[in-house]
C-alpha positions in Angstrom: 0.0 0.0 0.0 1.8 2.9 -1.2 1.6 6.7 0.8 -1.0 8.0 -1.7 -3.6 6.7 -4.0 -5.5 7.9 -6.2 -9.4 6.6 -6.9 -12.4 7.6 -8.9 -14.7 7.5 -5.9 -14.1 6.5 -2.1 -17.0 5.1 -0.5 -16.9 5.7 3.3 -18.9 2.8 4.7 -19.8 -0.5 3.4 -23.1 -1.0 4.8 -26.6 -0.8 2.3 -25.6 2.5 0.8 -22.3 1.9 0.5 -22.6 -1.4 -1.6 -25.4 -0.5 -3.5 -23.5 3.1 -4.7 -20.0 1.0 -4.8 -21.7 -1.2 -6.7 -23.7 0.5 -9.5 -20.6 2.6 -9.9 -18.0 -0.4 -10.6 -20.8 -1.4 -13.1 -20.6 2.1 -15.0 -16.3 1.2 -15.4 -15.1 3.5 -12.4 -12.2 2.5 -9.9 -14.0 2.4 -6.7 -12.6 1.6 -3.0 -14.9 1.5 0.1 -13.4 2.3 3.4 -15.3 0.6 6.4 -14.1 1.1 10.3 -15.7 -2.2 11.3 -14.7 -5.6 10.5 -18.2 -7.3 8.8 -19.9 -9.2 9.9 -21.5 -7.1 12.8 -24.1 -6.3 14.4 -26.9 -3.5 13.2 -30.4 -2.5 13.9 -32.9 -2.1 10.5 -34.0 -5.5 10.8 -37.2 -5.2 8.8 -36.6 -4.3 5.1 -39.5 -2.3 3.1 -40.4 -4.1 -0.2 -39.3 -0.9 -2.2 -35.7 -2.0 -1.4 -36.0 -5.3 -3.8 -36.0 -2.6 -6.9 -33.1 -0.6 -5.9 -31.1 -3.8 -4.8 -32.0 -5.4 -8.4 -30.9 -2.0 -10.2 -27.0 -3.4 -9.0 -28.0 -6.5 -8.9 -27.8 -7.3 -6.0 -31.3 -9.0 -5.5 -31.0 -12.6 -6.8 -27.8 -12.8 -4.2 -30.4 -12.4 -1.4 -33.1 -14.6 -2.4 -30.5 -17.4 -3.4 -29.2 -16.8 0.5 -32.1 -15.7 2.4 -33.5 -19.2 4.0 -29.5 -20.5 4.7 -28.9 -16.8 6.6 -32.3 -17.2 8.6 -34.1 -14.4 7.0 -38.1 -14.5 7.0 -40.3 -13.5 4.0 -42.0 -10.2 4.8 -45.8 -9.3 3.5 -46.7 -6.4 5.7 -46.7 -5.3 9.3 -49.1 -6.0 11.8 -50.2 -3.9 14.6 -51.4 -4.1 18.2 -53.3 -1.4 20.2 -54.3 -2.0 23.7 -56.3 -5.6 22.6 -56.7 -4.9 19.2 -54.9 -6.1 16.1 -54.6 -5.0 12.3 -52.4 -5.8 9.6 -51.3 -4.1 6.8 -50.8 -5.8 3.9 -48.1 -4.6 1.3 -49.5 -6.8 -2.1 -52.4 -4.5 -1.8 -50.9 -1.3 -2.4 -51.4 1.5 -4.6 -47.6 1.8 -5.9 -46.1 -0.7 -8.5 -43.4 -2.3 -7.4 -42.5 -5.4 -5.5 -45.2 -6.3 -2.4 -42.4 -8.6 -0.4 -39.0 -8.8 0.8 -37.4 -10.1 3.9 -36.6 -9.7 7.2 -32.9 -9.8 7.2 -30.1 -10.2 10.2 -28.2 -6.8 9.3 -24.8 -8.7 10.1 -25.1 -11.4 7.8 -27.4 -8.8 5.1 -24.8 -6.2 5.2 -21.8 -8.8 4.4 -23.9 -10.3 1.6 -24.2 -7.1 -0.5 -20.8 -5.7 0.4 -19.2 -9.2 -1.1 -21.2 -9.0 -3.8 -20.3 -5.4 -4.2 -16.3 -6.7 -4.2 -17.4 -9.6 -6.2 -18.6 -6.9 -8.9 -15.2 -4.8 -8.8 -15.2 -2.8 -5.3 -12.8 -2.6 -3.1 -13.0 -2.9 0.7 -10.8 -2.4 2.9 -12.1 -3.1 6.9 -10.9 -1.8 9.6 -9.8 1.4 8.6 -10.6 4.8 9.9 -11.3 8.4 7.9 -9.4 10.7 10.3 -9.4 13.7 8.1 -11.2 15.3 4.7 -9.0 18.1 3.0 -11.1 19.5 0.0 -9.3 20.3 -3.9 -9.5 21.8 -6.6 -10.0 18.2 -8.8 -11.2 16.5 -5.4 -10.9 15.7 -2.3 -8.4 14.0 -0.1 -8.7 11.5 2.8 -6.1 10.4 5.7 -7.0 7.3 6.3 -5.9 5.1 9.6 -5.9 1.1 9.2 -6.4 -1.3 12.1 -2.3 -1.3 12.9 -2.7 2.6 12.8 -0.9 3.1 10.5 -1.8 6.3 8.4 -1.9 7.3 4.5 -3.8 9.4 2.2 -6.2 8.9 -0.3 -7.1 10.5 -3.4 -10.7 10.4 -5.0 -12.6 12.6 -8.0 -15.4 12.3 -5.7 -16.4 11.1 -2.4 -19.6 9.1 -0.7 -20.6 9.1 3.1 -22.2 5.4 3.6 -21.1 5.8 7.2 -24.5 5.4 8.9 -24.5 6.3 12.4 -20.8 6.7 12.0 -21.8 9.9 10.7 -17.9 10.9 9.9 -18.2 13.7 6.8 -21.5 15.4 9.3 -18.5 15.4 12.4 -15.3 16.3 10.4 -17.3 19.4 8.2 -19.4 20.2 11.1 -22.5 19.5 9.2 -24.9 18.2 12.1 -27.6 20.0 12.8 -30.2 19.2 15.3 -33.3 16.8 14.9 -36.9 18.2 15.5 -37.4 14.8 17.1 -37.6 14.4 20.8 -34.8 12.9 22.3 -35.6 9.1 22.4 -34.1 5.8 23.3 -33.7 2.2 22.2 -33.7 -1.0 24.1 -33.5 -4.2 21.7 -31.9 -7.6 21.7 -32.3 -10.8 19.8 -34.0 -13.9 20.8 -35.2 -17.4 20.4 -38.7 -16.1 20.6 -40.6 -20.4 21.1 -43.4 -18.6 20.2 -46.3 -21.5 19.9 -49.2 -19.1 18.9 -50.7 -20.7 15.4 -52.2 -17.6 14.7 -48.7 -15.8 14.9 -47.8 -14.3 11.9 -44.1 -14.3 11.3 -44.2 -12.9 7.7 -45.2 -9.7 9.4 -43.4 -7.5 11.7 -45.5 -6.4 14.8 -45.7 -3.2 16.1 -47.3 -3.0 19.6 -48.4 0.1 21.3 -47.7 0.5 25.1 -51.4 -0.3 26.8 -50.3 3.0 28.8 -48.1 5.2 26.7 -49.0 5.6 22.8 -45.5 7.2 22.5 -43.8 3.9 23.6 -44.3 1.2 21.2 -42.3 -1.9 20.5 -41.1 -4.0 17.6 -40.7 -7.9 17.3 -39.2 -8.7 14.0 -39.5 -12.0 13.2 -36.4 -14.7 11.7 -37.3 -18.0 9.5 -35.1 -19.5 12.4 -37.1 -19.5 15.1 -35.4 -15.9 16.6 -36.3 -12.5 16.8 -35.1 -9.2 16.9 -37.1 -7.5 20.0 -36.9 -3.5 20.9 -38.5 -0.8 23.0 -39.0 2.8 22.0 -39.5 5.7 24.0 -38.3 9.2 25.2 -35.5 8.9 27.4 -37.5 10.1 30.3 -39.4 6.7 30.4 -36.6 4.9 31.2 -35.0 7.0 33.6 -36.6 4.9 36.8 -34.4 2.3 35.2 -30.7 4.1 34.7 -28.9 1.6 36.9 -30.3 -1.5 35.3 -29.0 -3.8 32.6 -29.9 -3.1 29.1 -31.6 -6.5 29.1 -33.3 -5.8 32.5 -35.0 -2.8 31.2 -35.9 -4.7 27.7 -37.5 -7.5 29.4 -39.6 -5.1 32.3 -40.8 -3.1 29.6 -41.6 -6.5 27.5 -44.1 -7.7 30.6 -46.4 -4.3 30.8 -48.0 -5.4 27.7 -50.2 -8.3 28.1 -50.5 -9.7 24.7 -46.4 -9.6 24.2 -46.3 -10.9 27.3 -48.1 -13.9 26.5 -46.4 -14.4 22.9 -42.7 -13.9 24.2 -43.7 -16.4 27.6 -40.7 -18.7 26.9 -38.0 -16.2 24.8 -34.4 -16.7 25.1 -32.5 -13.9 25.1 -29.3 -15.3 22.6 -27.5 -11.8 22.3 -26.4 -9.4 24.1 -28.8 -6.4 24.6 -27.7 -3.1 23.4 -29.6 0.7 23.7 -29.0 3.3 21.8 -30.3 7.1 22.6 -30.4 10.3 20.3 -30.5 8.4 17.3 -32.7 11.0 15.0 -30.3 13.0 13.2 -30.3 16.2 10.6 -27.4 17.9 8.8 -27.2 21.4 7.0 -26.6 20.0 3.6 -26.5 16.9 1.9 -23.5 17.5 -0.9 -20.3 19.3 -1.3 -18.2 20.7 -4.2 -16.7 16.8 -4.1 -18.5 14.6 -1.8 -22.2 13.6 -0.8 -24.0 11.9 2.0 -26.2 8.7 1.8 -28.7 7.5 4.2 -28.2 7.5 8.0 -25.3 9.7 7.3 -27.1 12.8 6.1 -30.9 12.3 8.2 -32.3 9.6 10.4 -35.7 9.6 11.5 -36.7 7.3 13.6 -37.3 3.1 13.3 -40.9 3.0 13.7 -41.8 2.2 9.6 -38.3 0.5 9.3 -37.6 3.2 6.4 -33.9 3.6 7.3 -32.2 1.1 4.7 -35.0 2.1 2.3 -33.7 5.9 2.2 -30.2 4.2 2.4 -30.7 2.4 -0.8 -32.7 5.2 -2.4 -29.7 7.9 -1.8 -27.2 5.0 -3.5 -30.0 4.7 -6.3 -30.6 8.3 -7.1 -26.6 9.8 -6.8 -24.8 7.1 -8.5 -25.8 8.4 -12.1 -25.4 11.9 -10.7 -21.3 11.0 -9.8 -21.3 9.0 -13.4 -22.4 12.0 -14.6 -19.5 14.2 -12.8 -17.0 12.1 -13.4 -17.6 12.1 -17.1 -17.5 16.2 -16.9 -20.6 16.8 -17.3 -22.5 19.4 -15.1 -24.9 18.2 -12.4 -27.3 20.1 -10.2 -26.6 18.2 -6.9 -30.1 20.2 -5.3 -32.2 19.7 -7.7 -31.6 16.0 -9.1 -30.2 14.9 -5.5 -30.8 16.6 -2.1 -35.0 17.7 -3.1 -36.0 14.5 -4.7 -34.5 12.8 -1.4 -35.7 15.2 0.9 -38.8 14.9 -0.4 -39.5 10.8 0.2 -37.9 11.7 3.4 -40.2 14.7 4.2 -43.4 12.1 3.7 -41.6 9.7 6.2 -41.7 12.0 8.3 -45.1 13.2 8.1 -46.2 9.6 9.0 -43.5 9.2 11.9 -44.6 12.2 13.6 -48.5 11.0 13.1 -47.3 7.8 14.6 -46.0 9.7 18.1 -48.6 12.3 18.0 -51.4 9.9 17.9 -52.9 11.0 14.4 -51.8 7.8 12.3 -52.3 5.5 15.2 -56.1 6.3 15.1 -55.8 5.9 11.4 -54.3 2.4 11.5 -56.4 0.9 14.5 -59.9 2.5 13.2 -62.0 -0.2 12.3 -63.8 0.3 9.0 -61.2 1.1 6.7 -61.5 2.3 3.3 -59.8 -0.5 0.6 -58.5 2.5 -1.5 -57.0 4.7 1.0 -55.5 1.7 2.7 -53.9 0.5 -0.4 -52.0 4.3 -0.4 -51.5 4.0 2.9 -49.5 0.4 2.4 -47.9 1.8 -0.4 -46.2 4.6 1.9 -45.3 1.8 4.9 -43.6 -0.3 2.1 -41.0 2.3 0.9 -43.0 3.9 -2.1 -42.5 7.4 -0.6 -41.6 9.2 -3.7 -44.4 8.2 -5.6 -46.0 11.3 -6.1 -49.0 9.6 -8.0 -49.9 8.9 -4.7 -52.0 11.7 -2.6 -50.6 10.9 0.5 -47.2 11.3 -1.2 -47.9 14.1 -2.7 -49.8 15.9 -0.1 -48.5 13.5 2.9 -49.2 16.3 5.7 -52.8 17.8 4.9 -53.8 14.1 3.5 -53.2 12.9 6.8 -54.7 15.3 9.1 -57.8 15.1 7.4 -57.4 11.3 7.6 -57.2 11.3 11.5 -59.5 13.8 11.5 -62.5 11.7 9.7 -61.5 8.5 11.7 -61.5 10.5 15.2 -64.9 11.7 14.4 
């Protein structure tokens, strides 16, 4: 490895983004090297994919490498998500929706998910190198260049026309620019672990995730994310403050007190084995104050994270890899691309109707939409279409008008 190296494109990150941008770039004839700080496989949240994924995964071709794997990894078809409220169940199912597109995809283990595409990415021409570190980003005239710190510590610099964020929470071009900017989300926290759930109920569906609702709180909910192997990924959400009776427990303490205040998760998760270690996170919602540079761009969890609620993290992940990669093709090739308006707004905006929905999750609005009980087939089938990753679809009035759409919504079904 000599002192300095020059590259078309480094990729910080070799998670989702990372291999899908990696990849479709490789494809287009450019040299590209990915830079990861972690050694694969390990251990991520994002569990439940959203069937708008399968497009932008085939697009690098990527897909057929998941479904040839997905029953030797563990990972369990995925249909829809199911929802429980205080005694009452719905489903949503995402075959019925009002976007084309594929209706099913899988519920993946992130560490064994995330090593599948980034080997396929290598397999396709990418280069990854693991365990090593961007210290520094010093912008140029004809790029940008990177000091980079391997697992010995030992330092050199990199070269690249053009450079990709796909750090994820890493979040290293946000902390070495100071892009971060704060959240409008409140402060919450994670508890999650994974288990062998023995769950014995027949009318269990495991081709659905299940979102339950505290019986108490409606801005604590949980997630149980099923596994074709008999495990599951299990988590709490909630503002920090609800856990603060608890700050001296055991992550895995807290996780399993919160698990026996609701009765029917209670009853489904009576003989779980917890098989992992459990893990929290806190102030995981994130913002920054521009998506692009003069040489580098952010993907996914990188430039904005919501929340986990809909599981639309990997989808905006992919989605960023999807829409910039023809962008840098484009740059590379010398040709002049408006990063704001074919990048950061079309983004921004799938993102934006996310968030619309997230907020009417924790606000109550689109909780009264999803457990009211005479739903309407057509606006449900818009509805699906939004909770299985078709957020830029602006054929879609709750894309396109997300935020009045859904007021009015709540409002009807409150009424």
């Amino acid at each position: 490895m000599s002192n300095f190296e020059q590259y078309d494109v480094v990729v910080i990150g070799a998670g989702p983004s990372g291999a899908l941008a990696s990849s479709l770039l490789v494809q287009k004839g450019w040299r590209v090297l990915v830079l990861e700080q972690q050694r694969f496989p390990r251990f991520s949240i994002g569990e439940s994919l959203l069937p708008q994924c399968m497009a932008y995964l085939a697009e690098a071709n990527l897909v057929e490498a998941l479904h040839q794997d997905a029953a030797t990894l563990g990972f369990q078809f995925k249909n829809g998500a199911a929802f429980h409220r205080a005694g009452y169940d719905t489903a949503i199912d995402f075959t019925k929706k009002f976007s084309a597109g594929p209706g099913t995809t899988y519920q993946v283990k992130r560490a064994q998910f995330d090593k599948l595409l980034a080997d396929n990415a290598q397999r396709q021409g990418a280069e990854i190198r693991y365990q090593h570190s961007v210290k520094s980003y010093t912008d140029e005239d004809d790029g940008a260049t990177l000091l980079v710190e391997d697992a010995q510590q030992h330092a050199y610099t990199v070269k690249g026309r053009f450079v990709l964020d796909a750090s994820g929470f890493g979040r290293v071009l946000p902390k070495l620019l100071d892009l971060e900017s704060p959240s409008n989300f409140p402060l919450r926290s994670a508890y999650f672990s994974h288990f062998r759930d023995n769950i014995t109920d027949a009318s269990f569906d495991r081709d659905k995730i299940l979102i339950t609702v505290h019986p108490e709180h409606q801005d604590v909910w949980y997630w149980l994310i099923p596994f074709s192997d008999g495990t599951a990924s299990i988590g709490v959400v909630a503002q920090a403050a609800r856990f603060s009776a608890h700050k001296d427990a055991e992550p895995s303490e807290i996780l399993n007190c919160f698990l026996e205040q609701d009765a029917n998760l209670k009853r489904l998760l009576a003989q779980r084995e917890l098989i992992g270690p459990a893990r929290s996170i806190s102030g995981y919602s994130a913002n920054v104050s521009t998506l692009y540079g003069p040489h580098f761009a952010l993907l996914g969890n990188a430039g904005e994270f919501l929340d986990p609620v809909f599981s639309s993290g990997v989808t905006i992940a992919l989605k960023s890899a999807s829409l910039i990669a023809p962008l840098v093709d484009e740059y590379l090739r010398n040709e002049p691309v408006d990063f704001q308006q074919r990048y950061a707004q079309p983004l921004q905006a799938g993102v934006d109707c996310f968030r619309t929905f997230v907020s009417g999750w924790y606000d109550g609005r689109f909780q009264d939409v999803i457990f009211y009980p005479q739903q309407n087939e057509q606006v449900t089938a818009m509805i699906s279409a939004i909770l299985a990753g078709y957020a830029w679809d602006t054929d879609n009035p709750y894309v396109a008008q997300s935020e009045r759409r859904l007021a009015v919504l709540a409002q009807l079904c409150r009424s």
